[in-house]
PASEBA-1860 file (N, C-alpha, C; in nm, 3 decimals):
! residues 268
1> XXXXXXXX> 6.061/-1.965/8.028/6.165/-2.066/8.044/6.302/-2.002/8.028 ~ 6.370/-2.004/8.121/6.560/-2.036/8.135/6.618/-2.130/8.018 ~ 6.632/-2.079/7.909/6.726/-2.137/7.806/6.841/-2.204/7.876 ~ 6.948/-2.146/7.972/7.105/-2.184/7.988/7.094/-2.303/8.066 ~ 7.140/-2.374/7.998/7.185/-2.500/8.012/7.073/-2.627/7.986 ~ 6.968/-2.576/7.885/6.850/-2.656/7.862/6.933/-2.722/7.756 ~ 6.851/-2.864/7.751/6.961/-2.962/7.642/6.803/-2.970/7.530 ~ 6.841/-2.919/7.368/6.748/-2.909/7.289/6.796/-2.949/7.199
9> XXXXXXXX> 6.700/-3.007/7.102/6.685/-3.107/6.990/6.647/-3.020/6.920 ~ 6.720/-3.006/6.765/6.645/-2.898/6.643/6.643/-2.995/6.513 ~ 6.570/-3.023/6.509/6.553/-3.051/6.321/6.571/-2.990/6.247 ~ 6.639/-3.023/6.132/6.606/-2.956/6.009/6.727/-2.841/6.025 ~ 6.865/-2.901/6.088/6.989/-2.772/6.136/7.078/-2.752/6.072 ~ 7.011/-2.772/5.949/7.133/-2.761/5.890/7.159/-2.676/5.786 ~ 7.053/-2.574/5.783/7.031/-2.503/5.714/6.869/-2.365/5.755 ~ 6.826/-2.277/5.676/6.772/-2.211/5.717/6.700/-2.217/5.823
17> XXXXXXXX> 6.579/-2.209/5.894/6.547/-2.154/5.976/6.597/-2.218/6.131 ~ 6.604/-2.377/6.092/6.709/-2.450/6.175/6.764/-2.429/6.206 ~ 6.901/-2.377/6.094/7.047/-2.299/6.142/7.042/-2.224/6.237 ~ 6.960/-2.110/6.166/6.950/-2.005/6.341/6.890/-2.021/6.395 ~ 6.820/-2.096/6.437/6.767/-2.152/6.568/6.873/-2.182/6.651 ~ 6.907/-2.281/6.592/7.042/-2.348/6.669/7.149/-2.205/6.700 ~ 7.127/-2.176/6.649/7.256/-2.011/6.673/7.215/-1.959/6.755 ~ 7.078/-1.892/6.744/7.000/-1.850/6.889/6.986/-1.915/7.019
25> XXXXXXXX> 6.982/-2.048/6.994/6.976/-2.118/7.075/7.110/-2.069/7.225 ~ 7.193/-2.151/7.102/7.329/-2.137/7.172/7.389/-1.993/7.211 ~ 7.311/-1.887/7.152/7.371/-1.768/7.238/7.260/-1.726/7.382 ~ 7.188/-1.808/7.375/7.136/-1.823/7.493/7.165/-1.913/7.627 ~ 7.273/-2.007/7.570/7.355/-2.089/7.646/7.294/-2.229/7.666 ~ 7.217/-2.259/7.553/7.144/-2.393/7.569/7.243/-2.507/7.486 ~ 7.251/-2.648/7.517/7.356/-2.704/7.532/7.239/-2.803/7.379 ~ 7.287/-2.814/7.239/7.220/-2.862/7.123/7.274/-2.991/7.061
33> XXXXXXXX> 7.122/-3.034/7.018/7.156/-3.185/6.935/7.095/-3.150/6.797 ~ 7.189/-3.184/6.700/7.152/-3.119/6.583/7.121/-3.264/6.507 ~ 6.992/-3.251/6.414/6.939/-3.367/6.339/6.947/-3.283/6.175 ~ 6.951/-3.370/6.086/6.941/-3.362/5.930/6.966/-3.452/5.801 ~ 6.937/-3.470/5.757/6.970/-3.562/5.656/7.090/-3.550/5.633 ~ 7.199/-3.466/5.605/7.305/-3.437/5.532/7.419/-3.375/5.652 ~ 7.548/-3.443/5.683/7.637/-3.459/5.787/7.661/-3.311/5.762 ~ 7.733/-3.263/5.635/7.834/-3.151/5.587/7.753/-3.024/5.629
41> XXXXXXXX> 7.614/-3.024/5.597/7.576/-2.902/5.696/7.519/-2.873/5.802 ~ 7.521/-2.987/5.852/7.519/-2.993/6.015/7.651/-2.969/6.086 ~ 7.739/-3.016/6.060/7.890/-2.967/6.077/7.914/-2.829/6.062 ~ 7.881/-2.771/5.985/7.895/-2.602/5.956/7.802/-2.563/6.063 ~ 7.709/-2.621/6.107/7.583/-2.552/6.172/7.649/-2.535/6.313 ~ 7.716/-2.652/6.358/7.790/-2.693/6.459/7.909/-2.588/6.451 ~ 7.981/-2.592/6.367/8.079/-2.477/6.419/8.044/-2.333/6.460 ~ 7.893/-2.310/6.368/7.881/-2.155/6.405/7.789/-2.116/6.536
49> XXXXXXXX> 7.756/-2.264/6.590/7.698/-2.261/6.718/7.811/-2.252/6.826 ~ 7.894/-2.333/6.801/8.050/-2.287/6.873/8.137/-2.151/6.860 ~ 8.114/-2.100/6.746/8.149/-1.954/6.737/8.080/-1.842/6.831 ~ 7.903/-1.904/6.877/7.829/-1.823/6.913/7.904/-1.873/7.082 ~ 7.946/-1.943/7.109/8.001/-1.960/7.245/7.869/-2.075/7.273 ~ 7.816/-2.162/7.213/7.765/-2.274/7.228/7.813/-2.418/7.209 ~ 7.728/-2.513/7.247/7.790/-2.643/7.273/7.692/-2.732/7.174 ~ 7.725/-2.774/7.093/7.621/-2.905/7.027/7.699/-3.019/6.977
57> XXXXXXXX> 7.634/-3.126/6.941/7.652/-3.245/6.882/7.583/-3.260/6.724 ~ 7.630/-3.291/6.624/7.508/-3.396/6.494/7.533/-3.488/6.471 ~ 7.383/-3.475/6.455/7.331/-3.634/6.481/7.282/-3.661/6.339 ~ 7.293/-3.708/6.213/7.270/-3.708/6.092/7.165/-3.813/6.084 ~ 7.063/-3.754/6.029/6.988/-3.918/6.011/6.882/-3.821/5.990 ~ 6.748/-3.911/5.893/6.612/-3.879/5.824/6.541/-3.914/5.968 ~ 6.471/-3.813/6.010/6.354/-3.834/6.121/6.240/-3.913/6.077 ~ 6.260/-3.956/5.944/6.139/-4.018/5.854/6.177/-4.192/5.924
65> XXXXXXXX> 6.286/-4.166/5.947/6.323/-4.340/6.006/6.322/-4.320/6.137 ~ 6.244/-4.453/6.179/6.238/-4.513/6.348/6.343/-4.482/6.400 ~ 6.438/-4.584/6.337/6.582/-4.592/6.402/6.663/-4.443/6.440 ~ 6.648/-4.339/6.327/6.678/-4.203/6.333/6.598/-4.129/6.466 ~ 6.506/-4.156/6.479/6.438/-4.094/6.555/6.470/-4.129/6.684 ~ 6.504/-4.246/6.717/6.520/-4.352/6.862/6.668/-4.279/6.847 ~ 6.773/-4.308/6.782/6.882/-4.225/6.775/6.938/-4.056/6.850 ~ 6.833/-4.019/6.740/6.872/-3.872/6.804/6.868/-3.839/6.939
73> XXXXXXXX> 6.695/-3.910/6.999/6.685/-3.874/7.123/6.780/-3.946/7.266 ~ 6.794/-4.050/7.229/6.918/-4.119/7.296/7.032/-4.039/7.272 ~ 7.092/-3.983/7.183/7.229/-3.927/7.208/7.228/-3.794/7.269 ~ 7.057/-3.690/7.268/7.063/-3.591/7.353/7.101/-3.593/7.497 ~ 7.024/-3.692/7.536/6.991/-3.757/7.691/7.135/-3.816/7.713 ~ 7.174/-3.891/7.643/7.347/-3.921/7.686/7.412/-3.832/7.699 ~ 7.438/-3.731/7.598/7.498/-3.606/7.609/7.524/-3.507/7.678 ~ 7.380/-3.458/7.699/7.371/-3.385/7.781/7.259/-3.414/7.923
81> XXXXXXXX> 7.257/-3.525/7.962/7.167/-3.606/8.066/7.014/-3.546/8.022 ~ 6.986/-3.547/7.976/6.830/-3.524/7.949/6.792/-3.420/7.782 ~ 6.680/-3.432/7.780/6.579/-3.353/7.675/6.536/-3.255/7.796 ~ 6.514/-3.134/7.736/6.434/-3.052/7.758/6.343/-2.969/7.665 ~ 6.419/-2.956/7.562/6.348/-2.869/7.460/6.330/-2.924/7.309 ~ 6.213/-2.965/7.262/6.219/-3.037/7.109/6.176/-2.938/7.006 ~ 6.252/-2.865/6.908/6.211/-2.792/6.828/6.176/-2.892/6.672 ~ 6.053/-2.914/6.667/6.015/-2.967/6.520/6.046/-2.868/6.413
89> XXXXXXXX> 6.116/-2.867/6.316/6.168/-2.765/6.200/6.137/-2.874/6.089 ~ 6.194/-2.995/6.054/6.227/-3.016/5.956/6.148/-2.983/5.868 ~ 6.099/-2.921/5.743/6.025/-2.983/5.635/6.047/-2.976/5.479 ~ 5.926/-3.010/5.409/5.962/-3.049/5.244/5.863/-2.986/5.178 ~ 5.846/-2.924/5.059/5.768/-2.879/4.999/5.777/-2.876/4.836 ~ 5.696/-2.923/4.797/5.676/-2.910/4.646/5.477/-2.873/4.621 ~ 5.543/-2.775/4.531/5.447/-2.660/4.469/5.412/-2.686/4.343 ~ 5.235/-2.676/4.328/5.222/-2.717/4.173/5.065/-2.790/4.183
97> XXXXXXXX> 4.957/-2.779/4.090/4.843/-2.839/4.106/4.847/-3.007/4.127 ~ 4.718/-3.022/4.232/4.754/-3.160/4.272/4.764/-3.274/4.184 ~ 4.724/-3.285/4.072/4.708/-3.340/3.965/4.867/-3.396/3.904 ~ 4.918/-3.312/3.920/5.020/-3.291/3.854/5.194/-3.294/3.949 ~ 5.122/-3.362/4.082/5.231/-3.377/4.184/5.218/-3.507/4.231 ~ 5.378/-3.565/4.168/5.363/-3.741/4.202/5.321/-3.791/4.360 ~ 5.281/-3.882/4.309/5.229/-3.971/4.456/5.366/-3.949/4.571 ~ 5.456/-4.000/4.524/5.576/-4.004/4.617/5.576/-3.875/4.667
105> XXXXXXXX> 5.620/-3.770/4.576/5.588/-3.637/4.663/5.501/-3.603/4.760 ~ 5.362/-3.624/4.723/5.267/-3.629/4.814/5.309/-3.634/4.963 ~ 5.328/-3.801/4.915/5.368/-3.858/5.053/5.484/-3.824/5.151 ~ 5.595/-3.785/5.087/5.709/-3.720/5.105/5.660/-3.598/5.212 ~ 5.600/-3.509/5.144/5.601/-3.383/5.246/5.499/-3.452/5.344 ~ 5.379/-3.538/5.315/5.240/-3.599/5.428/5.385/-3.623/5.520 ~ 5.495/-3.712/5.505/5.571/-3.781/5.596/5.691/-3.689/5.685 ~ 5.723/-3.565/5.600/5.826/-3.516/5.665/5.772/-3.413/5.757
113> XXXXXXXX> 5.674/-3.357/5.715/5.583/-3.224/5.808/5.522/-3.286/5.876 ~ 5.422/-3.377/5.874/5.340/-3.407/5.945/5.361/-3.570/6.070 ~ 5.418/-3.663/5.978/5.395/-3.779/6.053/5.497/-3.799/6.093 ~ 5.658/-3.791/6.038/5.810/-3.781/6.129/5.797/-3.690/6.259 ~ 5.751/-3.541/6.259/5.758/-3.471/6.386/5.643/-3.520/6.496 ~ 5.507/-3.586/6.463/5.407/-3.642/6.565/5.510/-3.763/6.633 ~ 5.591/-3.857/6.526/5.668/-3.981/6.573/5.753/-3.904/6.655 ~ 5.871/-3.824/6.634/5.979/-3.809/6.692/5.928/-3.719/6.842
121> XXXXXXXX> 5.761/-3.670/6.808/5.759/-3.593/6.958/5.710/-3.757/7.048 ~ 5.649/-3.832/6.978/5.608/-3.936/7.113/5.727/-4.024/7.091 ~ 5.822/-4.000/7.084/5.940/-4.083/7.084/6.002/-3.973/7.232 ~ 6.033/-3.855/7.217/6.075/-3.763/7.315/5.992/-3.740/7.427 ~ 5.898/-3.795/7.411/5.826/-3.738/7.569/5.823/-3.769/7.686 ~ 5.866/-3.941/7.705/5.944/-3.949/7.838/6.072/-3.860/7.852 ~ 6.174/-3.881/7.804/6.222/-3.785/7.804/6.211/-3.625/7.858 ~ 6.110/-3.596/7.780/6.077/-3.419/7.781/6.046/-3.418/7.943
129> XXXXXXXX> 5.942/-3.557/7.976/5.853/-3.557/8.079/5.966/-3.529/8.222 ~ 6.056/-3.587/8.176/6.164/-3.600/8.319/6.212/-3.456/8.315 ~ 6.223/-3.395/8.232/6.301/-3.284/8.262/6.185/-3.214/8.391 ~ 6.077/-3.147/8.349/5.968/-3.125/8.455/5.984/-2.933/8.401 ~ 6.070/-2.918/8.336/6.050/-2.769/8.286/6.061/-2.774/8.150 ~ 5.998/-2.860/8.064/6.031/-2.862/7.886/5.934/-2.786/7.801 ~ 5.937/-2.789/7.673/5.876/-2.718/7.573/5.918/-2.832/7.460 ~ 5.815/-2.791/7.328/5.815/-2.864/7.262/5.731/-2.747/7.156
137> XXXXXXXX> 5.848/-2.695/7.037/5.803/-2.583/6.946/5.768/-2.666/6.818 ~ 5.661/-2.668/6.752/5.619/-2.715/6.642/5.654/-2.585/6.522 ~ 5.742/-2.605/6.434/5.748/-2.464/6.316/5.603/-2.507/6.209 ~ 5.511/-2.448/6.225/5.397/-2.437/6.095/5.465/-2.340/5.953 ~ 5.321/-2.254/5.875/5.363/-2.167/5.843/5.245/-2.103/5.821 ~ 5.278/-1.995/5.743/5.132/-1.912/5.723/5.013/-1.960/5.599 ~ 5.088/-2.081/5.515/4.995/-2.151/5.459/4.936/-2.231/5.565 ~ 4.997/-2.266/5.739/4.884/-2.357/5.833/4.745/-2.297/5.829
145> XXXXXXXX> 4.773/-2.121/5.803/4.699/-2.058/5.827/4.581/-2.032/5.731 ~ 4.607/-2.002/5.614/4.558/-1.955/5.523/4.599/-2.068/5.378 ~ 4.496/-2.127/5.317/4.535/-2.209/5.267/4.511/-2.185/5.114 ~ 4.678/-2.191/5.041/4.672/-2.120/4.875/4.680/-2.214/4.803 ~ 4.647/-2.218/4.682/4.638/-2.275/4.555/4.792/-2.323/4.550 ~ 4.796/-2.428/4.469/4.913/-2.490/4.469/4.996/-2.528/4.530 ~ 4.943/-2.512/4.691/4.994/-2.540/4.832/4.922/-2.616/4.901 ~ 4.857/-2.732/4.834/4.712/-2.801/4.879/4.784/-2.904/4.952
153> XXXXXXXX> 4.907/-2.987/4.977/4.917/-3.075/5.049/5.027/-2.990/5.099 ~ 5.121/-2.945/5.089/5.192/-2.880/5.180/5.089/-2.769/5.327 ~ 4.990/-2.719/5.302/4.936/-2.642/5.338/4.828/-2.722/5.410 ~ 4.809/-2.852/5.413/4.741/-2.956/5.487/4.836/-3.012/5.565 ~ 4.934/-2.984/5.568/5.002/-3.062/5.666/5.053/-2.988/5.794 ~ 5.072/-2.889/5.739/5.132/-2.733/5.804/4.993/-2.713/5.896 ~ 4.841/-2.711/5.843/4.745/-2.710/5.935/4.768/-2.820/6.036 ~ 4.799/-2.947/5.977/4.793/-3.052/6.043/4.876/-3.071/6.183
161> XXXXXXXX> 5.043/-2.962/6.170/5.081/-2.967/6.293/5.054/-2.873/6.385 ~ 4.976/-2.788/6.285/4.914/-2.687/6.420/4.854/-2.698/6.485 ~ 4.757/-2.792/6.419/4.621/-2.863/6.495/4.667/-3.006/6.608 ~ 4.783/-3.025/6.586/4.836/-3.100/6.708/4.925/-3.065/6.763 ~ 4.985/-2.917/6.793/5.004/-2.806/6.859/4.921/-2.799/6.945 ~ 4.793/-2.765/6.919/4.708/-2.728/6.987/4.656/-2.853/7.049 ~ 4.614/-2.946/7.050/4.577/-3.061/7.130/4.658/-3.098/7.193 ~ 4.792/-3.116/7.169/4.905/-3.217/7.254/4.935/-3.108/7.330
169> XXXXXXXX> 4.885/-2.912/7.322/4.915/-2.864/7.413/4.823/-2.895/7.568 ~ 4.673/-2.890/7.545/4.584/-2.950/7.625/4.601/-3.055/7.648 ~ 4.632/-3.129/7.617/4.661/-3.264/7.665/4.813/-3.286/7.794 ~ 4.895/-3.189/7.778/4.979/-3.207/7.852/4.934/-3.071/7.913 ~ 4.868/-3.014/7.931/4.869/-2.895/8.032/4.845/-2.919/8.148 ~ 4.987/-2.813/8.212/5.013/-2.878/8.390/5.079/-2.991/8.402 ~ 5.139/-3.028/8.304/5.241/-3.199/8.306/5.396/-3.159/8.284 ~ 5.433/-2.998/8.279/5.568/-2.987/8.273/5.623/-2.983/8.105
177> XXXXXXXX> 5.477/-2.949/8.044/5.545/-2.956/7.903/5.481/-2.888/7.810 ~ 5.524/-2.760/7.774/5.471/-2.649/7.726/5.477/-2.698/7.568 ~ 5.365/-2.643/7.488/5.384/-2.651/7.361/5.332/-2.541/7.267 ~ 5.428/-2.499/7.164/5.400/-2.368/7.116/5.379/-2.403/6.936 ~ 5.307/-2.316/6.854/5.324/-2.322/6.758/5.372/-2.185/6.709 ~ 5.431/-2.215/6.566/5.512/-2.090/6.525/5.442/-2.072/6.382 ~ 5.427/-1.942/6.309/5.369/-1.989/6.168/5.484/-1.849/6.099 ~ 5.611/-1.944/6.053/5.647/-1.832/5.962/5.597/-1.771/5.855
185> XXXXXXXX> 5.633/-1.654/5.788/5.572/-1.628/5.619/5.659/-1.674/5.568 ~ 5.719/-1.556/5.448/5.797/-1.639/5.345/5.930/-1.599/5.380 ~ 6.031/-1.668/5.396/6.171/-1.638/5.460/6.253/-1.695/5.366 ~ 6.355/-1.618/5.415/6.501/-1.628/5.309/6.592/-1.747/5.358 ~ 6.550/-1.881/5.319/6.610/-1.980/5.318/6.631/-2.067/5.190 ~ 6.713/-2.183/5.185/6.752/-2.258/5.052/6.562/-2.304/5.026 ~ 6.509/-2.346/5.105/6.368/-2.413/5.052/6.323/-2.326/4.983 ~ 6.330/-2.196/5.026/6.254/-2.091/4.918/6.332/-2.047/4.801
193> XXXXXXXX> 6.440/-2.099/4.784/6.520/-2.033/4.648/6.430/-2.056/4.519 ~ 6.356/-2.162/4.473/6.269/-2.216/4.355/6.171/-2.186/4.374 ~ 6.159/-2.080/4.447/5.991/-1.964/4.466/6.044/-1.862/4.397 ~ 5.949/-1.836/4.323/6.035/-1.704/4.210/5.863/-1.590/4.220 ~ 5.823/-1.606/4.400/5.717/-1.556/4.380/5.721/-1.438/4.397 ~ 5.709/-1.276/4.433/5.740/-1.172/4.546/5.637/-1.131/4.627 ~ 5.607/-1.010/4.625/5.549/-0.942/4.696/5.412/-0.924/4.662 ~ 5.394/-0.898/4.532/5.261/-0.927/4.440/5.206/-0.987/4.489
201> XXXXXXXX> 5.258/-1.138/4.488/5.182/-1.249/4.480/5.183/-1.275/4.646 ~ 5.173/-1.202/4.744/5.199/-1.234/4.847/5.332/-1.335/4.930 ~ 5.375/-1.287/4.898/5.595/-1.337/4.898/5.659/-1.264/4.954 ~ 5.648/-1.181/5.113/5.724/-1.060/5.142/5.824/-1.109/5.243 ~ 5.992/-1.158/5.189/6.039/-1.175/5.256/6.083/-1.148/5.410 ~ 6.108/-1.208/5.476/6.209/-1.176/5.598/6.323/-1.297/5.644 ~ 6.422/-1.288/5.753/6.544/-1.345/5.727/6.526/-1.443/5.823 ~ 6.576/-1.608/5.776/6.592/-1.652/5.924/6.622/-1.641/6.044
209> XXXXXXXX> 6.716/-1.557/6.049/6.763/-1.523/6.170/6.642/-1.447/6.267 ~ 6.588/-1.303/6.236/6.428/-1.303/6.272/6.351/-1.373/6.299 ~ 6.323/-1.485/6.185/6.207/-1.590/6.222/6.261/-1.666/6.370 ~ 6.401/-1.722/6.358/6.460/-1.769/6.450/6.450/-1.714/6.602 ~ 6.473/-1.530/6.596/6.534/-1.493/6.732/6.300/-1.499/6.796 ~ 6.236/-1.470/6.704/6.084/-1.467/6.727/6.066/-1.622/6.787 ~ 6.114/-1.719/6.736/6.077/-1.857/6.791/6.143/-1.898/6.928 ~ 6.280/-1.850/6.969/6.335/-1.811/7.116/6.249/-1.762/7.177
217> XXXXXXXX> 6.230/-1.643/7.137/6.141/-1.523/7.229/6.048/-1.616/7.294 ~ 5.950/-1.706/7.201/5.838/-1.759/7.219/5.835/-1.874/7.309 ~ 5.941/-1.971/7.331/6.015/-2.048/7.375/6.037/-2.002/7.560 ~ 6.071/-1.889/7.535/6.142/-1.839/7.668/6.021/-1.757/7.704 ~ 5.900/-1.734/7.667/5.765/-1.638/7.696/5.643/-1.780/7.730 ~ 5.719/-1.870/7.698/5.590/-1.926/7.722/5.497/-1.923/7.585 ~ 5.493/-1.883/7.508/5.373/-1.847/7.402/5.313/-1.931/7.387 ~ 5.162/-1.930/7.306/5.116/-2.012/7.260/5.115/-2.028/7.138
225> XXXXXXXX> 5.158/-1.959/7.070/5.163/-1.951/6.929/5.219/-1.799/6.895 ~ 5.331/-1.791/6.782/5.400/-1.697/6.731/5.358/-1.696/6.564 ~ 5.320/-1.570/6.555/5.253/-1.537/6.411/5.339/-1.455/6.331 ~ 5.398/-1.501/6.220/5.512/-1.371/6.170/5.447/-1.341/6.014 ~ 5.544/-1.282/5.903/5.440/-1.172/5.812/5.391/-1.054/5.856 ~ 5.402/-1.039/5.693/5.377/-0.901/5.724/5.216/-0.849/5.768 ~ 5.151/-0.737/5.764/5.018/-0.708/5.811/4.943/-0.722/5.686 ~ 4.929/-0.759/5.567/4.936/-0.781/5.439/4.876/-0.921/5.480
233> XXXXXXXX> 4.977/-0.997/5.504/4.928/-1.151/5.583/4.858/-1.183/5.690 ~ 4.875/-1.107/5.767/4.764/-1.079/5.860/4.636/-1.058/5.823 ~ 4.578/-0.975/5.750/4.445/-0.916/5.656/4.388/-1.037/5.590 ~ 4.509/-1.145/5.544/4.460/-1.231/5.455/4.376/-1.333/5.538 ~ 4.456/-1.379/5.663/4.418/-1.484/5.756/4.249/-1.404/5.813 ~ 4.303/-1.294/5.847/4.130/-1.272/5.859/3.979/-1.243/5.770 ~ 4.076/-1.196/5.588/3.968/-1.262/5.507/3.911/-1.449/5.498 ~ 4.012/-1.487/5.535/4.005/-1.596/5.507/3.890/-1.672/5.628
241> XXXXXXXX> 3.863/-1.639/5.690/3.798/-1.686/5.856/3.676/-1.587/5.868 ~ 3.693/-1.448/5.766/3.556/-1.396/5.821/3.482/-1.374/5.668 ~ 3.585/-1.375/5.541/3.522/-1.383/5.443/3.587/-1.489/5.311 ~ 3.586/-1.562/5.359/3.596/-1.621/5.262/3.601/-1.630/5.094 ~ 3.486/-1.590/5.060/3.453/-1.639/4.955/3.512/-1.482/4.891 ~ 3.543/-1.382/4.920/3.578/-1.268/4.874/3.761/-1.287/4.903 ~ 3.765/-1.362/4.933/3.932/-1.358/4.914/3.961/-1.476/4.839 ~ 3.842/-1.601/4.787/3.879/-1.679/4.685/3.883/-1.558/4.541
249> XXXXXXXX> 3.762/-1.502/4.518/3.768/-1.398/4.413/3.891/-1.358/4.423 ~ 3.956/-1.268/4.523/4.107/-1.187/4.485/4.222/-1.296/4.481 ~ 4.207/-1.400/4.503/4.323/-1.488/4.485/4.304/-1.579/4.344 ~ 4.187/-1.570/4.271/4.187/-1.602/4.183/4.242/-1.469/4.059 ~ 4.245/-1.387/4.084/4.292/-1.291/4.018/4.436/-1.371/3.972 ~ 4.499/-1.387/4.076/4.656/-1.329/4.039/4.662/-1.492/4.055 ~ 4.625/-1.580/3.988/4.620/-1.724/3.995/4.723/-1.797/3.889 ~ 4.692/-1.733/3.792/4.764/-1.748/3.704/4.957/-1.714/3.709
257> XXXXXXXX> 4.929/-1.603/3.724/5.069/-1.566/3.772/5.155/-1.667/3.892 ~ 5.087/-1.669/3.982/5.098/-1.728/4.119/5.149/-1.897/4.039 ~ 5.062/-1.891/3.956/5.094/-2.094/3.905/5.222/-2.054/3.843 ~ 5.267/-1.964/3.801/5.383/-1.993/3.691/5.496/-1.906/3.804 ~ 5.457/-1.883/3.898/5.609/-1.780/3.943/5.632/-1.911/4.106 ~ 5.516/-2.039/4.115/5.515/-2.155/4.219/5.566/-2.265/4.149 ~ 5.582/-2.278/4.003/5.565/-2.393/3.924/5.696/-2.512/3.976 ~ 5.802/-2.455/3.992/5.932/-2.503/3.987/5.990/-2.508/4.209
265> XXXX> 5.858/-2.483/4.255/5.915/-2.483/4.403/5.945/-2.623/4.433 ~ 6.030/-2.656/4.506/6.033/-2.779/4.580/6.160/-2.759/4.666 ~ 6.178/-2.887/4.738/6.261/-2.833/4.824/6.310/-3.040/4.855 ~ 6.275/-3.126/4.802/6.292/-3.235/4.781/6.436/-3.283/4.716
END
């Protein structure tokens, strides 16, 4: 796909992996509608997409609401006469045994990962449908992949949009509407600041901007899915699928540690 002059929708822009998206975006010459809860850094997001020699709008509002959702996509299509490209980003995470993680939370991340981006993509798909050259990037992560302790509903939901990645890609195949999934590792954004996990514990940073220019690439390749982490993470996803029960043993090792260096994550 021809990025210049595609009119794209980013969630979640107002900050890490969002932000540069939207930055990448726009140095590719794609014309952006920026969504987020919070005006003030969508506005910053917006100027440095204009610095990049790009064009966007924000659009402030919780994708968790109807009205937000009917919103955003109406002011793309006004804007810039159509949708073409829907990047799902937003999400929420809180870390910590399930026991011990309020209901509301629960539901909170069930609603912001999983059931706001299924709403806001069948809210966009006439839309997407008219363009006749669109995409539609779902951001997972490498817990979609591999699923850790204290990441039991965050890490169900993250499967959850991969797994409708993958169906809503068959389902529209040959209809003009490509769909990709992305599974970052652990990246240097505000959600991860109250991870005090590293490398040990399987925590090997890299920068949004990377995760970002990898989700373009993927975007403009067609992909079907973009896998990032290190080869460390890689090894794990394939203990995890060919042995299982020998990578519960090594992850119970460092379990302990892992609970007290996850205890304080959230991003709520």
């Amino acid at each position: 796909m021809n990025l210049s002059n595609k009119s794209v929708l980013v969630t979640g822009a107002g900050s890490g992996i969002g932000r540069a998206t939207a930055v990448a975006l726009a140095r590719k010459g794609a014309r952006l509608t920026l969504t987020g809860r919070r005006e003030e850094p969508l506005e910053e997001t917006t100027r440095l997409v204009e610095e990049a020699g790009g064009e966007a709008q924000a659009v402030p509002g919780d994708i968790a609401d109807p009205e937000a959702r009917e919103q955003v996509v109406q002011a793309a299509v006004e804007r810039f006469g159509g949708l073409d490209v829907l990047v799902n980003n937003a999400g929420s995470v809180r870390a910590g045994r399930l026991e011990n993680i309020d209901a509301e939370e629960i539901q909170s991340q069930i609603e912001v990962n999983l059931t706001a981006p299924i709403l806001l993509t069948r809210t966009a798909l006439p839309a997407l449908r008219e363009s006749g050259d669109a995409a539609i990037a779902n951001v997972s992560s490498s817990f979609g992949l591999v699923g850790m302790p204290f990441y039991s509903v965050y890490a169900a939901t993250k499967a959850g949009i991969a797994h409708f990645s993958e169906a809503l890609r068959r389902e529209l195949y040959g209809e003009g509407v490509h769909v990709m999934s992305i599974y970052p590792g652990a990246t240097e954004t505000p959600m991860m600041e109250s991870n005090e996990g590293g490398p040990e514990l399987g925590f090997e940073y890299e920068s949004a901007e990377d995760v970002a220019e990898a989700l373009v690439a993927g975007i403009e390749a067609e992909e079907l899915e973009v896998v990032r982490g290190s080869e460390d993470r890689s090894a794990m996803t394939q203990m995890s699928r060919e042995q299982p029960r020998e990578l519960d043993e090594q992850v119970a090792q460092m379990k302990d540690d892992l609970e007290a260096a996850v205890a304080n994550h959230r991003s709520m």
